[in-house]
N, C-alpha and C positions, 0 to 999 in steps of 0.2 A: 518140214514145214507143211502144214495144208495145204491142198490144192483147192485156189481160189473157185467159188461156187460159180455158176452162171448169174448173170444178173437178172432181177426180174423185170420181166417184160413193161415197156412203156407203153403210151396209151391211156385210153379209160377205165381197160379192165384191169390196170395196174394192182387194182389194190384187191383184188379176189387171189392172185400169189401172193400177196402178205399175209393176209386174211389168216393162210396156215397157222403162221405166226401167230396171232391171237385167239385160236383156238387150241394150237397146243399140238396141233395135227402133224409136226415137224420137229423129231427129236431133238435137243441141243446138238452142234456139233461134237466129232472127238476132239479131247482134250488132243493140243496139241503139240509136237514133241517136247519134254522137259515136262512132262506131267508129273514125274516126280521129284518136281522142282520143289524142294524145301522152303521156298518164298511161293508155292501153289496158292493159286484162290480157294481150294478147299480150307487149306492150312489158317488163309488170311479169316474166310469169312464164313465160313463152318464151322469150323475146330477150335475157332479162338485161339488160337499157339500163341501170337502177338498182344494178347488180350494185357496193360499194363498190371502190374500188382498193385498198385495204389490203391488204395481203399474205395466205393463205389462213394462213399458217401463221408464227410467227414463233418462233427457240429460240436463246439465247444461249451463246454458246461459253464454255467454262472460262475463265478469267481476267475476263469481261466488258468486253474490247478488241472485243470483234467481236458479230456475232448474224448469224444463216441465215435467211433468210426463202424463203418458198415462191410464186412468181409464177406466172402465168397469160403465157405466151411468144405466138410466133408460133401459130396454128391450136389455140391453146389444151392446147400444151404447156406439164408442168409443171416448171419451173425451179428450182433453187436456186443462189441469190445469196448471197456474203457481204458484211456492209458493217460499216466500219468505224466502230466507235459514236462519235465524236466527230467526226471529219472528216467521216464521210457516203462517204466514197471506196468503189466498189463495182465488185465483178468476179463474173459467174457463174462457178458452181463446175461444175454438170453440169447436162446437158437429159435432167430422171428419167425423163421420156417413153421417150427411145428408151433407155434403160438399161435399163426395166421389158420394153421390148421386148424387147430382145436376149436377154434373162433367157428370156422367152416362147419364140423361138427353140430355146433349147438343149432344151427339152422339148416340141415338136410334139404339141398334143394335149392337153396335158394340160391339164385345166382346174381351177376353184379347187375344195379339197376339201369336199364336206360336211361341215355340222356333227354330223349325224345328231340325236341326240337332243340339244334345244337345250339348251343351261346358259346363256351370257349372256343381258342384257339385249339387249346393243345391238354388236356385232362389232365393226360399223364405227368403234368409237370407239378402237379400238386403232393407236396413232400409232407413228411410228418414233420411236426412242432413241440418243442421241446419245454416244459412248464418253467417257468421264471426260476424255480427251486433249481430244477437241472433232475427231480426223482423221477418224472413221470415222462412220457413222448404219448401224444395222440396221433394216431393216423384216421386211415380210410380203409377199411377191409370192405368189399362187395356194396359198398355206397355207402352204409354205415361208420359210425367213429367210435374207436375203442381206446381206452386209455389201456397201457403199459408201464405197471409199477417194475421201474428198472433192478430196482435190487432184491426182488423177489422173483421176478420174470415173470408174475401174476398179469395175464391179461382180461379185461372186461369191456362188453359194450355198453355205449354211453347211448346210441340209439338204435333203434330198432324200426326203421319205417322203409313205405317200398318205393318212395323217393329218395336219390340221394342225398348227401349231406355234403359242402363243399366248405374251404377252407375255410377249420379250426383254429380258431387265433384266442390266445388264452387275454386275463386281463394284467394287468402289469401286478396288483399283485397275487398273482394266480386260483385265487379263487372259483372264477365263471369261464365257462368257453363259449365265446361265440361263435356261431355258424350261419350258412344259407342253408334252404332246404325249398323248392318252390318258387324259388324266386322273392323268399319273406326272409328276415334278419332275425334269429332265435338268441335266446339265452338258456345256461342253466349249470350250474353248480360241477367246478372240472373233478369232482371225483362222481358221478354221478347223480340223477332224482329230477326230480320234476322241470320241463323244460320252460321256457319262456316265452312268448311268441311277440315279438317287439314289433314288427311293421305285418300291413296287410295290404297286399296289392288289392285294386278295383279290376283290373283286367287281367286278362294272361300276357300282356305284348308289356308287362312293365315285371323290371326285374332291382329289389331292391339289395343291394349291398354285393351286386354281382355284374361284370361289365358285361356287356355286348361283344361281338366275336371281334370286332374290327377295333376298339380298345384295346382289348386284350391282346389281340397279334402284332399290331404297330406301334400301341405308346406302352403295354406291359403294365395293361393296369388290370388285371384279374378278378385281387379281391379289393373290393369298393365300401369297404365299414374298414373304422380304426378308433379304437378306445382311447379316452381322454388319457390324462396320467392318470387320475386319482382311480380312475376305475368305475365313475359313477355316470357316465354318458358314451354315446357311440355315436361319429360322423358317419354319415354314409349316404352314398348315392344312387339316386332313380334312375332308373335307364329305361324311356318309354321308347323303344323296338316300333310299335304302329305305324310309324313311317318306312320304314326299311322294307322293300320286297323281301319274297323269299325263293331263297334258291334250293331246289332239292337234287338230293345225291341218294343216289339206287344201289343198293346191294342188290345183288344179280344171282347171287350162289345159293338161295333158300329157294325150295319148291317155288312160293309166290314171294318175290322181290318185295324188300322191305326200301322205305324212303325215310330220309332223314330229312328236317326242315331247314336250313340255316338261315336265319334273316343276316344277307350280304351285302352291305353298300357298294354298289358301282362307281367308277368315279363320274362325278356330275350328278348323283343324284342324291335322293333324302339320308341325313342320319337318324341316328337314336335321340331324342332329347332327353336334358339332364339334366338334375337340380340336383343338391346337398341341403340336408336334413340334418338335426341334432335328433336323439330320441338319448331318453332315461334308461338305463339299463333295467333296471327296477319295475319297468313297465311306466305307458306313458304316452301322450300324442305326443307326434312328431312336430318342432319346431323347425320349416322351411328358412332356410336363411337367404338373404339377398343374393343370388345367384346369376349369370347370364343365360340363364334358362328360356329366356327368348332371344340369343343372342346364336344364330351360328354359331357352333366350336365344338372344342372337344375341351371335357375337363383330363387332365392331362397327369396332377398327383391332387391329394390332399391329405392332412393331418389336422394334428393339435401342436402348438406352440409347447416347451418345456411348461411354461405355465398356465396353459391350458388354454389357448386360445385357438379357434378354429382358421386355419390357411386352406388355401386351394391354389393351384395352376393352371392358368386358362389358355388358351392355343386356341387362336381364329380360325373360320373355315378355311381363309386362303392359305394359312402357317406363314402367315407375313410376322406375327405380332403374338409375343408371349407374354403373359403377365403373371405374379405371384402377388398374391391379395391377402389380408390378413384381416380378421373380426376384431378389431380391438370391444366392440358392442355389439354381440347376435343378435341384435333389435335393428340395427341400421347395417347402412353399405359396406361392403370391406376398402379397405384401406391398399394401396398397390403399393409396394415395398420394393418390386424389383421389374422392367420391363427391358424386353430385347426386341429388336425390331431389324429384318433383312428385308428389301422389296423381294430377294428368291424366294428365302424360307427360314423359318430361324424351328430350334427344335430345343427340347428340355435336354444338357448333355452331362447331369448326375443330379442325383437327389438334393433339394434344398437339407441344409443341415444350420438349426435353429441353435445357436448354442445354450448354455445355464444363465448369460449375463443379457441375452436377446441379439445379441449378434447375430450374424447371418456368413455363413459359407458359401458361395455360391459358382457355379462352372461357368463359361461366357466363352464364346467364342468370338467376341465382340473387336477385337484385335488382330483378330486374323488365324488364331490357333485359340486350340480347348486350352484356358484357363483358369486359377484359382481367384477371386474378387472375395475382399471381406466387406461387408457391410457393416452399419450401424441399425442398431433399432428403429432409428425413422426412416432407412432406407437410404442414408446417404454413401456414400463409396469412403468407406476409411483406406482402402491401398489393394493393388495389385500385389498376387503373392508370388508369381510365377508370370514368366515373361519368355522369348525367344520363340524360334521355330521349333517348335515340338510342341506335344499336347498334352493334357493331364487328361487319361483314360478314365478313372478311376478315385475316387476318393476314399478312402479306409474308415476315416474321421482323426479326434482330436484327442493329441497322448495328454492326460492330465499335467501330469508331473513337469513334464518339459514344456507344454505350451507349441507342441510342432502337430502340425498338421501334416500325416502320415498318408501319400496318394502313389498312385501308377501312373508312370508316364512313359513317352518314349524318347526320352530327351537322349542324344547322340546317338541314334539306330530307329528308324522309323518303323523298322523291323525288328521290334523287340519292346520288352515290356520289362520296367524295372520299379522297385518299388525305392520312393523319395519320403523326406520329408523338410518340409520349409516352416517357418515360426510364423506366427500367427503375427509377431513384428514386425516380419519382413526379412529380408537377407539373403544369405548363400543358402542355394539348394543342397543339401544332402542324400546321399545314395545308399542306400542301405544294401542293393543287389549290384554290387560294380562288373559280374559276369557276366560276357555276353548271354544272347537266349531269351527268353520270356518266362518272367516271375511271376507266379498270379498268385496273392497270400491272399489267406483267411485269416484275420485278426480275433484274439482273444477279447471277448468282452472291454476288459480295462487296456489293451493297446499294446499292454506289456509285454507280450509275444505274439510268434507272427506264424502260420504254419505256410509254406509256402511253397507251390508246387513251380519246379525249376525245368525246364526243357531247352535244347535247341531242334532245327531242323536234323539234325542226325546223331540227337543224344533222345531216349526215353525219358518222360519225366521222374523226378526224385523227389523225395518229400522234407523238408530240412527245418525244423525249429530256428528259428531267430528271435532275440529280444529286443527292444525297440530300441538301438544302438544300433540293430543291422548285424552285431555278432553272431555266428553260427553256432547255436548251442551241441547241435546231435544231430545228427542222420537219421529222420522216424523208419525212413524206408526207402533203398538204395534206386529202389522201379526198375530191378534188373530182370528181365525179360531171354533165360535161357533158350528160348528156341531162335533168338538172332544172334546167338554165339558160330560165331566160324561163317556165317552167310555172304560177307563181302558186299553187303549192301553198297548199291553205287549212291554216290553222294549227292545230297542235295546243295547246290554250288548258287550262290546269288551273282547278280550284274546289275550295273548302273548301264542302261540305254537311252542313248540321247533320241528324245520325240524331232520333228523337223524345227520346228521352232524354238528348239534348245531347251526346253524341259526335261529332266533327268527322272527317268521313269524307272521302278525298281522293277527288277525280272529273276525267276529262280528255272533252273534247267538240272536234268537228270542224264545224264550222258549214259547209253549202253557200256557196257565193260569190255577192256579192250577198246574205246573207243581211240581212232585213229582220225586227224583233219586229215587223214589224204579219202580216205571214204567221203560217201554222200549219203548221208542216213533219212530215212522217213521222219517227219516231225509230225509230234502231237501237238497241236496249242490247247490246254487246259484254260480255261475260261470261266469266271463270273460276272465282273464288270460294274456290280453295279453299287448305288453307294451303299453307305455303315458296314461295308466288307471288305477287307485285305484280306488277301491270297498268300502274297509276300509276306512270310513270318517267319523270324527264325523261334518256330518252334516245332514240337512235334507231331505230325498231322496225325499216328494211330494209323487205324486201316485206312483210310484215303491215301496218305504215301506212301503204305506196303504197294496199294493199287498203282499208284502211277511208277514204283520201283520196279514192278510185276513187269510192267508193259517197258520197260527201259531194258530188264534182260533180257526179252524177244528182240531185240534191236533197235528200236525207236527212239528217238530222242523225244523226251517229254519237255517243255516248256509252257511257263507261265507270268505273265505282266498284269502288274497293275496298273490300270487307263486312270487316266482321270474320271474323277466321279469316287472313286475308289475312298475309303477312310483311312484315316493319320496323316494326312500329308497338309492339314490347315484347311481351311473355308474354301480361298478360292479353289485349291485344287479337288476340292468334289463338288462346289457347286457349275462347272465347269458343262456339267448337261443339262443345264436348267431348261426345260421346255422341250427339249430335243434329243430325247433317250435313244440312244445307239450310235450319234453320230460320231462324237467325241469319242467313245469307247472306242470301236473300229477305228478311227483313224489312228490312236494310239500301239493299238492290237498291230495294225497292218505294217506301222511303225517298227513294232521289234521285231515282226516277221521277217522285213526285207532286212534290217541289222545282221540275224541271225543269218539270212543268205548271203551276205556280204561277207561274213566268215570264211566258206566255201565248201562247208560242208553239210548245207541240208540240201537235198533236191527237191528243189519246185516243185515239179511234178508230184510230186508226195506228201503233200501236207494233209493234216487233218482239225477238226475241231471240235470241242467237246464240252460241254456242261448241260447242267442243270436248275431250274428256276429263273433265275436272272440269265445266268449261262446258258438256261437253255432258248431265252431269247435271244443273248447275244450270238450266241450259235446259229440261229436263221440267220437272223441280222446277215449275219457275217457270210453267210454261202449266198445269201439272195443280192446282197448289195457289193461283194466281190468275188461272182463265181467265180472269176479268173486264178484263181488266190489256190480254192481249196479242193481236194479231190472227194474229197467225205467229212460227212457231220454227224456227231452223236448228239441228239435234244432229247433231254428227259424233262417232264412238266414246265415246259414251256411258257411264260407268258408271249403270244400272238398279234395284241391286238389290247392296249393298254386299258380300253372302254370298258375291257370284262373282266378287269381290276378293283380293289376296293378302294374306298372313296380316299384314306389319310396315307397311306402309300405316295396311291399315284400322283395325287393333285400336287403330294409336296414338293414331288417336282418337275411334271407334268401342265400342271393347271388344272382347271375344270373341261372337258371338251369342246364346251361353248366358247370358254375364253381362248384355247389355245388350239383351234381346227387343225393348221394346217402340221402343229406338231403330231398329235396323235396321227394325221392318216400319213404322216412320213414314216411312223415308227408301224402302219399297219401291215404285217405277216404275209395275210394270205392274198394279200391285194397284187404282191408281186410273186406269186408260185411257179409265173410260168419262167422264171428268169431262175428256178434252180437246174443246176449242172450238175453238182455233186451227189454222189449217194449217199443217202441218208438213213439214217436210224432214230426213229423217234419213237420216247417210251413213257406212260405215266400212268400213275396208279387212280383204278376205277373214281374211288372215292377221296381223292384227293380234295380238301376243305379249304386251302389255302387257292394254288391256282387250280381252277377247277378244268376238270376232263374235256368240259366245252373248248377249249382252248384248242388242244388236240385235233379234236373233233373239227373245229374251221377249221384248220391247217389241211389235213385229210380231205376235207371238204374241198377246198381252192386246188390241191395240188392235183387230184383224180381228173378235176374239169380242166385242170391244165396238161394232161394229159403224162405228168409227171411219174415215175417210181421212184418208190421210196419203200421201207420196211418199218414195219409196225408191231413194237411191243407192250400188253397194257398188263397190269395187273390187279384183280378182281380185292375190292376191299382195303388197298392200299394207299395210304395215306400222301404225304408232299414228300414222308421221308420214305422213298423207296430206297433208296441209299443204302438207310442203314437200317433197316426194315429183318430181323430176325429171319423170317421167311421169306424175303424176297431178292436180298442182298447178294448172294450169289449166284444166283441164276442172272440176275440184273448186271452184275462185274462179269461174268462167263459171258454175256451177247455181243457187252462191248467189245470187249476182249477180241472175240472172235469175228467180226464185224470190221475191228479195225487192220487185222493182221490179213483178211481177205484183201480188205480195199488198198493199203500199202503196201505191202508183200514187202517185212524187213527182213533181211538179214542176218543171222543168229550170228 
């Protein structure tokens, strides 16, 4: 075992021995004994040894005869396979590697375009798109769109400009692609030739058919254009930015530091405003439609009706009050067809789904659990389709032939996801996954098959064909993972923990091996806390539970609870922190801490706490408001101090800061610095977009003047996911690691 380092000195000048730390000036520790542990962090987050085999990517062709998956080749080229969905029979189509390459070729030089001033969330999560046909796939090589003829493996650019080009969405019947480029809506013929230029912004601070960052990250509204059926008009929304400050994020590693701009809503202050527009595809002014464009909110989805009518989803600024509106005349007002109303918060919880007759599908939580509601065309309630304590996750849509609408839900394990389906009449649920674990399928176009990834917490996922009976047709791919043959992984073991007030709160624990109740083992509490996340899942967490299995072999007992606030457990039990983020969670948290003491085999003296984002707030939270409790804390990107949050987050359930004073400065970080006891470890990367380094940076700020120690780890150009971060991931798993085994001292 290491011999525990000195601590660093308290005081003002605390933070000049971290400093090390963040300059790099202080080797990592040695690995420490069992380096050549076969469950090693090199192993986990270097080497990929655990990496699943399931395909990176998998999309099913029109008709649902076929699907594309995306492999991992020779030297870790990337491949696309097609296979046939009932035989299994399988032929590669192209090696995208050298495609992407050749592509690279024709432009020497050229590298991928800046975004300049950031609008997304998250780029990276823009996938290629597959032609209505199922022949062709367009991506994004180096900002540019290339088509890829699949069964020649011919690739070509479609543009060629030194702004980029964001998501290609073809027309329904594949003809045109449209795009953003500038912040304007194009068109132009998806095999190539002359492009289209559909919208023209008047300023730069207005972005058509493309959200704002705070859209995109909280409601998951990215791309903001969407083609009629017929193919002959595009919805799409303006987002005028002008209001928004801007926040800037430095890269620090170039000769002279480069700044990026993000326009960030704070919460309590201005948004983006927004209107929906029709335009012609064919070229054309834009026809504004009656919008709440001076109305506080956020537009939330929108579309066209099957028969072509324009909808939208509106969400007030408070998120008291949802509405879905519908054009029956793009000359007059829309019409409201469905409205939910919480005085906490009410939120969009699946996609409206319009059917062929004007029905309506719709999720509700209006009962007290996520629900299925079928509507009528004028909006009236024909029947609940789903009822009881569980929730419908998940909607697939609606199998033709049988008339059952095919959803996820977690009915009998709140810990677990399984795929149903119920009649659009009404009646007995059906279960198509009656095995414990968490099902997540990908449905074929027409319903008729299911592809569906199966896990538990101590099985690897597998990949399994089903037809819409729920039969298992084949095994695509077993996800058997030979480098955890023979390792003895210690198990992930769930518990029902009664709260004081008799709430049955779900908790999962990792026991060291050889674990004995006559010992007293160090405890880790692993920590999120906060809502739309469970922790508690029987499924399979990848490298996150090699990591908490890593730190279970050194001795430690790993544990984790879901607090209220937490998702699946119904309305009231997450709206449970309305106003007053941390209190509820802690008290819950503290709740299975002293459970687990009551056992008799954790020592107090030993405990520790750990997360990230939310977790990494709940982690101050938690040493600053019961330093009694904990001996050490790991906070990676922290929120601090809820004011330096974005506006549709926080407020949802928070408030505005005007409205809710005395909530925010209960939940504020650095106010109370001088009350940490524990050593701590706090880490986040430079240019983190989501909670910003400011965050950090108070925290550092309040604890130095409180004369506190603490250790300080940042990373230069790293994002919110330092986590899982290519470059940064194992150094980042190594600190903890090592951090934590100083500050408990467990027992091998």
């Amino acid at each position: 075992m290491s011999q525990p380092r000195p601590l660093p000195p308290s005081g003002p000048f605390a933070l000049a021995v971290c400093t090390l730390l963040l300059l790099g000036a202080c080797a990592p520790p040695p690995e420490p004994p069992g380096a050549d542990d076969p469950l090693s962090l090199e192993r986990i987050f270097r080497d990929d040894a655990f990496r699943s085999p399931l395909p990176r990517r998998v999309m099913w062709r029109p008709g649902g005869e076929q699907f594309l998956t995306w492999e991992a080749g020779e030297d870790g080229r990337q491949e696309i396979w097609a296979e046939t969905a009932r035989t299994g029979e399988r032929r590669r189509l192209v090696d995208l590697t050298a495609v992407l390459d050749a592509l690279a070729e024709e432009r020497p030089g050229r590298e991928p375009s800046p975004l300049g001033e950031v609008n997304m969330a998250d780029p990276a999560r823009l996938a290629p798109v597959l032609s209505p046909d199922g022949r062709s796939l367009v991506g994004l090589h180096r900002g540019d769109l290339y088509r890829l003829d699949l069964e020649t493996g011919r690739a070509s650019l479609l543009t060629n400009d030194p702004a980029p080009e964001w998501f290609p969405t073809f027309s329904p019947d594949g003809r045109r692609l449209a795009f953003v480029r500038d912040g304007d809506l194009f068109v132009l013929p998806a095999g190539g030739g002359l492009e289209r230029r559909l919208t023209r912004r008047t300023r730069p601070t207005e972005q058509n058919g493309l959200a704002d960052w705070v859209h995109e990250e909280e409601l998951d509204v990215p791309r903001a254009f969407w083609w009629s059926p017929d193919g002959q008009r595009l919805l799409y929304a303006r987002y005028d930015v002008s209001p928004v400050p801007v926040f800037t994020i430095t890269d620090d590693l170039p000769l002279y530091p480069t700044v990026e701009r993000q326009r960030y809503p704070k919460a309590g202050l201005d948004n983006a405003r927004v209107r929906l527009g029709i335009v012609p595809a064919a070229g054309g002014p834009t026809r504004w439609l009656s919008t709440p464009r001076d109305e506080d909110g956020y537009l939330v989805r929108a579309g066209f009706t099957p028969d072509g009518r324009p909808w939208f989803v509106w969400l007030t600024r408070s998120q008291t009050r949802l509405t879905l509106r519908v054009f029956d005349d793009e000359t007059g007002p829309p019409r409201t067809l469905v409205e939910e109303f919480d005085p906490r918060w009410v939120e969009l919880l699946d996609e409206p789904r319009f059917l062929d007759d004007g029905r309506l599908l719709w999720v509700s939580d209006r009962d007290g659990y996520r629900h299925l509601y079928l509507f009528a065309p004028d909006g009236s309630l024909v029947r609940q389709l789903t009822a009881g304590p569980f929730e419908v996750r998940r909607v697939l849509g609606v199998h033709a032939a049988s008339g059952r609408v095919l959803f996820v839900s977690n009915r009998g394990d709140a810990r677990g996801r399984r795929v149903e389906a119920v009649s659009l009449d009404g009646g007995e649920i059906e279960t198509l996954t009656p095995e414990p674990g968490t099902h997540d399928p990908r449905p074929s176009p027409d319903l008729e098959l299911l592809l569906v990834t199966s896990s538990t917490a101590n099985r690897p996922p597998r990949l399994d064909l089903l037809d819409a009976a729920g039969t298992t047709l084949r095994t695509v791919n077993d996800g058997a993972i030979p480098a955890l043959d023979g390792l003895d992984l210690p198990p992930i073991e769930f518990e029902d923990v009664p709260a004081t007030d008799g709430t049955t709160l779900h908790a999962a624990i990792i026991r060291p091996p050889g674990f004995s109740p006559a010992r007293r083992y160090p405890l880790l509490v692993y920590v999120y806390g906060g809502p739309h996340a469970q922790l508690v899942t029987d499924r399979w967490a990848g490298s996150r539970g090699l990591f908490l299995r890593h730190l279970a072999r050194l001795g430690l007992v790993v544990w984790w609870l879901d607090n209220r606030g937490s998702a699946g457990r119904g309305r009231e039990f997450e709206r449970a922190v309305y106003r007053r983020l941390g209190e509820r969670e802690l008290a819950d948290q503290l709740d299975g801490i002293r459970w687990l003491q009551e056992q008799g085999w954790v020592d107090g003296d030993r405990i520790a706490i750990y997360g990230g984002s939310y977790g990494g707030f709940m982690t101050l939270y938690a040493l600053l408001h019961a330093p009694e409790t904990f001996r050490a804390g790991v906070s990676y990107a922290p929120v601090v101090d809820w004011r330096l949050y974005d506006t549709i987050y926080t407020e949802r359930y928070m408030d505005t800061p005007d409205a809710n004073p005395d909530g925010y400065a209960a939940s504020e970080l650095p106010a109370l610095a001088d009350r940490l006891e524990a050593e701590l470890l706090l880490m986040h990367g430079l240019m983190d977009n989501n909670v910003h380094f400011q965050n950090t940076v108070r925290m550092i700020d309040a604890l130095t003047r409180a004369g506190k120690p603490f250790e300080l780890m940042v990373y230069p150009r790293a994002r919110h996911g330092i986590r899982t971060t290519g470059s940064t991931r194992l150094d980042f798993h190594r600190r903890q690691r090592d951090f934590l085994l100083r500050t408990l001292e467990p027992s091998p």
